[in-house]
N, C-alpha and C positions, 0 to 999 in steps of 0.2 A: 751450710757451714755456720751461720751465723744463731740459727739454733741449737746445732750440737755444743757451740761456745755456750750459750743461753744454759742450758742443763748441765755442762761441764761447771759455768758456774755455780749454779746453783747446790751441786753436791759437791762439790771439795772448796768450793767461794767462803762458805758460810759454818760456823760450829755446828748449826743446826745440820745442816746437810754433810756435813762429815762422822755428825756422831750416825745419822740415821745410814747413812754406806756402812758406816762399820757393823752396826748392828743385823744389817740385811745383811751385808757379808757371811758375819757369823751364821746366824739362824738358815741362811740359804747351805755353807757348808756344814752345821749341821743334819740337815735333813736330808742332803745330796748322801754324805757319808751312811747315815741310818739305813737310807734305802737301800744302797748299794752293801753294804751288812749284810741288809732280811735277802737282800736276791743272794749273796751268794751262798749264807747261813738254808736257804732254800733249796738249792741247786746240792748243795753238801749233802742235807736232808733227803731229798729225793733218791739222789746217788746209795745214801748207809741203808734205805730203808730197801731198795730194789738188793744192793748187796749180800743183808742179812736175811731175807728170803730165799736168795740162791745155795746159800749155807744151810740154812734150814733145811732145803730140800736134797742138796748134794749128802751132807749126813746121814739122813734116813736110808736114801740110798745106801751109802755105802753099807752104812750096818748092817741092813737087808743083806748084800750083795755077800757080802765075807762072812756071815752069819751061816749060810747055806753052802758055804764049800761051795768046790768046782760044778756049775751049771750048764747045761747048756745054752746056744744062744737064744732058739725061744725062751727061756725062760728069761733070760738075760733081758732082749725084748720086751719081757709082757713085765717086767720089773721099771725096766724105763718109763715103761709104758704108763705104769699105774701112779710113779712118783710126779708124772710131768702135768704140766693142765693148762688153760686156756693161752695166759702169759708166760709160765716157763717151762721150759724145756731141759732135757739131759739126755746127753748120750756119753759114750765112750769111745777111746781113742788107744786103737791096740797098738801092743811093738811095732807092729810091719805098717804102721799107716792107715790102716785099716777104722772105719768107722761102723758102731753098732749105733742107731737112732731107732726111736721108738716109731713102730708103724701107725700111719694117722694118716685117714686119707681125707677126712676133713680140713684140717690144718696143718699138712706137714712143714716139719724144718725146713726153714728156707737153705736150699745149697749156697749162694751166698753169703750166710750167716754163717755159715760153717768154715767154709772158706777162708771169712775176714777175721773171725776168732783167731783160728791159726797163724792166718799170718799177722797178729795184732799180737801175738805171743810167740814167737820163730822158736827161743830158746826152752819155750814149757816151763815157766817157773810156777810154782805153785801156787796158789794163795793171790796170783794177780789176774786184778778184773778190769776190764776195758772197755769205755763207751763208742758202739759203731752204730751209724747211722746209714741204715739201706732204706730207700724209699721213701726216704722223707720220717721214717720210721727210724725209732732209738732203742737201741739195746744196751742189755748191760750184759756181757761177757763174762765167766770166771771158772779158772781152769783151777778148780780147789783140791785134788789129791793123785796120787796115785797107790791104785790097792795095789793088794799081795800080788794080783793076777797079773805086775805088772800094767794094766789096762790106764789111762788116765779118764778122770772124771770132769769132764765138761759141764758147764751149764749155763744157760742165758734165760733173758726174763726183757719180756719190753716193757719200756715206762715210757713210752709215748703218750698211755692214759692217762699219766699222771700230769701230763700238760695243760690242758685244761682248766683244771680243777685249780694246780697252782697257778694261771694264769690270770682265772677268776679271783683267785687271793691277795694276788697283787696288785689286779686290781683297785681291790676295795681297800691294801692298804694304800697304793698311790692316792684313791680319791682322799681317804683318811686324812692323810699326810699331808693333804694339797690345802687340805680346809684349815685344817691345825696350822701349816704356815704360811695359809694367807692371816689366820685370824691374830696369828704370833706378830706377822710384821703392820698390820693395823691398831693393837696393842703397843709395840715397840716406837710407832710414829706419835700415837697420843700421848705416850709418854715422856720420849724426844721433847715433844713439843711443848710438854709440862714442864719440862726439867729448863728448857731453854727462854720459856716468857718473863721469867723474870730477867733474865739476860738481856733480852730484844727488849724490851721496859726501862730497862738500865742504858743502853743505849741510845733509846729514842730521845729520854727525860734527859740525858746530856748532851746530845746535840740539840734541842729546845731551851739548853739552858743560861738565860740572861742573868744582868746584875739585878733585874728589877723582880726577876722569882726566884731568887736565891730563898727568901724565906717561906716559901711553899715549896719546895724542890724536893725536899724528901721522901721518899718512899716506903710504901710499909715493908717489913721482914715478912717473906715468903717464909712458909713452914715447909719448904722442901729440904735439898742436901746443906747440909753444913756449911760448905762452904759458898753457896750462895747466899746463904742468910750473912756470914759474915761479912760476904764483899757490900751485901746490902747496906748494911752495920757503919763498913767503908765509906762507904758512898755516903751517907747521912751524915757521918762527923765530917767530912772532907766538906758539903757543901754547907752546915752549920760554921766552920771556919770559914769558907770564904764569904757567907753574909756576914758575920763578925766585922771580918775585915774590911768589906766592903762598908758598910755604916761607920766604921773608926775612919777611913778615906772620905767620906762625905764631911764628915763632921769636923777633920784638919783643915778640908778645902773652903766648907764653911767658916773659919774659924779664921781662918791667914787672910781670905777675900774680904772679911769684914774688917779684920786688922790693919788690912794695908790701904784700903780704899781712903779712910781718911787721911795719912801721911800722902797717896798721891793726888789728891787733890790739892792739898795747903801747897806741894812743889808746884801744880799746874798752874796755881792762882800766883803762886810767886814768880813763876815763870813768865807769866801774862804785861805783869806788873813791872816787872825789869823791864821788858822787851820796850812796851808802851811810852814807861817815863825815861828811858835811857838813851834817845837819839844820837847821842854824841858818840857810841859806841862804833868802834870799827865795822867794818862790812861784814870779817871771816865770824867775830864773835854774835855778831846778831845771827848769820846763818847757825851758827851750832847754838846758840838761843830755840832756834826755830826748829832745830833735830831736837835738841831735847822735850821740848815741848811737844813735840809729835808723839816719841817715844813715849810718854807719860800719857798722851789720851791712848794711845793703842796698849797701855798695860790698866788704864781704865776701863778699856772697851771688854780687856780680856777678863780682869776681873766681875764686871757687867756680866759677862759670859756663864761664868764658872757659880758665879751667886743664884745664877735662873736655875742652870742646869741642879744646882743642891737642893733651893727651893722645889722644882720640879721634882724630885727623887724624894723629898718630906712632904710634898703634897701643899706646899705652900705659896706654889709660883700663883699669883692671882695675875688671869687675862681677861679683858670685858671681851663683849661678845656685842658690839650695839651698833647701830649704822655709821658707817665711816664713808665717808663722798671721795674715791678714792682721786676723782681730777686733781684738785688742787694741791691733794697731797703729794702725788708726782709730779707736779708742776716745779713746787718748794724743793723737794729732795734734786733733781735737774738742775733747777739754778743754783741753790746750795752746794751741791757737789761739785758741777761742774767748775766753778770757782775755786773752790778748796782745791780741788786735785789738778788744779790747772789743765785740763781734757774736755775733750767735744763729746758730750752727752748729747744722745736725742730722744726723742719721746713723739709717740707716735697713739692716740687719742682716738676713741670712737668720734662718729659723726655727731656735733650740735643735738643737743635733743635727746639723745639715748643717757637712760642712768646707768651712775657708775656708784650708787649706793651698792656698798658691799659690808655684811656681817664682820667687824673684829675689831680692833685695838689699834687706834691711829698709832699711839707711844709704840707699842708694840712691831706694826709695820712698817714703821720709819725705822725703826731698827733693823728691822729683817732686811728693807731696802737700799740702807748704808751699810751692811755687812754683803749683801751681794754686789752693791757697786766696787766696794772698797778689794774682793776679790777678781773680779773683773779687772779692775786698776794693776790689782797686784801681777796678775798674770797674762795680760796682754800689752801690746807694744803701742806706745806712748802716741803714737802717729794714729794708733786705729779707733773709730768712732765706739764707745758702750751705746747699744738700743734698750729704750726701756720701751714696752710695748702694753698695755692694756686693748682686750679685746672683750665685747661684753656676749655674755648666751643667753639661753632660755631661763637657766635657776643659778646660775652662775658667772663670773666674773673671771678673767684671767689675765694675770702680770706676767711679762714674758722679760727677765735680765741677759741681754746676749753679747757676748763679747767673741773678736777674732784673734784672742790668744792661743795658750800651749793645747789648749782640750784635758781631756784626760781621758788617761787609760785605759784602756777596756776592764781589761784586770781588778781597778779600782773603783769603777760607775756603781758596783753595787754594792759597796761600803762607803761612798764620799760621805753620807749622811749619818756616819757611824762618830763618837766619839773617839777624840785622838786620831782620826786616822787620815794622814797623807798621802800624797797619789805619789806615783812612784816617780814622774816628772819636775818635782817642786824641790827636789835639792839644791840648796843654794839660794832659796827662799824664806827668807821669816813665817812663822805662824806656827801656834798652837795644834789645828787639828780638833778645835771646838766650835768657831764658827757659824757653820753651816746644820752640827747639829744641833746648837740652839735656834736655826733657821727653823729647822723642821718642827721644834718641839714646841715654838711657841706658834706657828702656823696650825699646828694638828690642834691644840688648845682652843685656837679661836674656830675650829671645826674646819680647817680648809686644808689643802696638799699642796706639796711640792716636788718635781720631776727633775729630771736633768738628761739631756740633750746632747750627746759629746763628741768630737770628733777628734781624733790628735790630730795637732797640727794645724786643727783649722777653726777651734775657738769652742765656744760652751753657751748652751740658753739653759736656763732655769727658770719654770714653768709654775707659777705659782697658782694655785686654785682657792676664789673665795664664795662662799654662798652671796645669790644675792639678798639683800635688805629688802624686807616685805615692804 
């Protein structure tokens, strides 16, 4: 079953295998019809030529016959006798029922033939001839005049020989025929398949297609049908706009992130500075002191985000690559955080002794490592502990950030790492949707990966990988 679905898709799933059914279609009812022509154009053929034979010989007879006036029946006889030969035969059929057949003790008239004539023609119409088959043996029958004498002219003729011969012929047109539309529908599939690569090309090269190949993405114009070259044509000015586009979006987001960055900072530092020299303030306005100032590192942190991600896309994001002693660095982020976000951070340390030299960007991983803590925070319950876990390998290093929050959804695990994109659990939650992929992109930068681990309902680890430090 699950194969015949298998080939059912494949010839009606696909253009490719629709166009090549239709053409086998055709070309197979082509050739079925052709054949079925020659056989019965054959069978027609064999029939006129055994007909006009029996004519030929019934004439001569006659003429003979009525030429010589009233005869006797020897001579009658020895006139049958002399028109008839191996395949046809003639006799006569008098008023009273009465039959004259030529004497032949070699091969005489078979009485069933004679018989099934008659009764193949009850009414004696003239001129009609009838194929009877005695013996496995076929005849052609025809009851073609009646002379002066009254007398009717009979005659038959077998073309059983003629089976053979045409059997042998169609043969050789079958094999003919077989080869012509095997070679027809192997021609009709390379061609298919000529006509359809630029198609399957066209599809492949857009489901492949990113913002970051947008300016390689074009394809050359095929010199097949017209309107493949055009949709080619299509496709080229369509992804020429959207690189366009996409470089005017870099260069706006470039452009606002550098703009704004300085105005939130002068509010963060003034925010600082109230809060600081202003004790005498009531309780509710130092707290919304304290939201807004949140509010302004986290549209800091976003713009931080969105500055890497353009840099990155211009080629200008710069990340060292040098030894970074990863202990102490999650020692600091641990106590640092845990503090800030008022929550039980743990961290969980190789044995004494073993190094935790790893390849990358301390600035860098302290970012990475406050952006997945601060996600963690964001999406799990205030009561449950975040694990920060480093464990060390043979040529590598691994950070494990695990939290027993919402998880995320199956559906989403293989886009979290995407720009912009939300999991479909986080409604009713703050956040961009950039994140996590400046997680990845400044992690792959410094040569290392990152995974993720999910379960709904039952929290998220993110797996980070760093070479070790020679």
């Amino acid at each position: 079953m699950n194969r015949s679905r298998h080939w059912r898709s494949r010839l009606t799933g696909t253009m490719l295998g629709q166009l090549q059914l239709a053409t086998y279609a055709a070309v197979l009812l082509g050739f079925t019809g052709a054949t079925s022509t020659g056989l019965l154009l054959s069978e027609r053929s064999r029939l006129r030529v055994g007909e006009a034979e029996l004519l030929t010989a019934s004439a001569a007879l006659a003429f003979q016959l009525e030429s010589q006036g009233d005869q006797g029946e020897t001579l009658i006889v020895q006139e049958l006798q002399n028109h008839s030969s191996l395949r046809t035969n003639l006799w006569l059929e008098q008023p009273d029922g009465q039959l004259i057949t030529p004497r032949r003790d070699h091969r005489p008239i078979p009485a069933a033939l004679l018989q099934a004539a008659a009764t193949a023609n009850p009414q004696r119409e003239q001129g009609q001839s009838n194929l009877i088959v005695l013996q496995e043996r076929e005849y052609l029958t025809l009851l073609d005049r009646r002379l002066r004498s009254g007398d009717l002219l009979w005659s038959s003729t077998e073309i059983s020989g003629l089976g053979p011969a045409q059997s042998e012929f169609l043969a050789w047109m079958i094999l003919i025929w077989g080869s012509a539309l095997s070679g027809s529908l192997l021609l009709v599939s390379l061609l298919v398949k000529r006509i359809t690569r630029p198609l399957q090309e066209l599809s492949s090269r857009s489901a492949e297609l990113t913002a970051e190949g947008l300016q390689t993405a074009a394809l050359p114009v095929p010199r097949g049908p017209q309107e493949l070259s055009q949709l080619t044509r299509t496709y080229n000015a369509l992804t020429e706009r959207l690189a366009q586009s996409w470089s005017q979006q870099r260069q706006f987001v470039s452009a606002v992130s550098h703009e704004l960055q300085a105005p939130l900072t002068l509010v963060s530092g003034s925010l600082k500075r109230v809060i600081r020299k202003a004790p005498q303030l009531e309780a509710q306005l130092v707290q919304r002191l304290h939201d807004a100032e949140e509010e302004t590192i986290g549209m800091q942190q976003l713009l931080n985000d969105l500055l890497d991600l353009s840099r990155s896309d211009s080629g200008r994001l710069q990340v060292k690559q040098e030894p970074v002693d990863l202990r102490p660095l999650l020692e600091e982020v641990v106590r640092a955080q845990g503090s800030a976000l008022a929550r039980e951070l743990t961290l969980e340390l190789p044995a004494e002794g073993s190094s935790s030299m790893a390849l990358g960007d301390a600035a860098r991983l302290r970012q990475v490592l406050l952006n997945l803590i601060e996600n963690a925070h964001k999406y799990s319950p205030a009561e449950q502990p975040i694990q920060l876990r480093l464990r060390s390998g043979i040529n590598n290093l691994t950070l494990e950030v695990e939290d027993r929050g919402i998880g995320i959804p199956l559906q989403d695990q293989a886009y979290v790492f995407d720009r912009f994109h939300r999991g479909a659990n986080t409604t009713g939650q703050s956040g961009s949707g950039v994140g996590l992929s400046v997680v990845k992109l400044l992690l792959e930068a410094m040569g290392g990966s990152i995974k993720v681990r999910s379960e709904p309902g039952m929290g998220s680890c993110f797996r980070i990988q760093l070479r070790r430090a020679p």
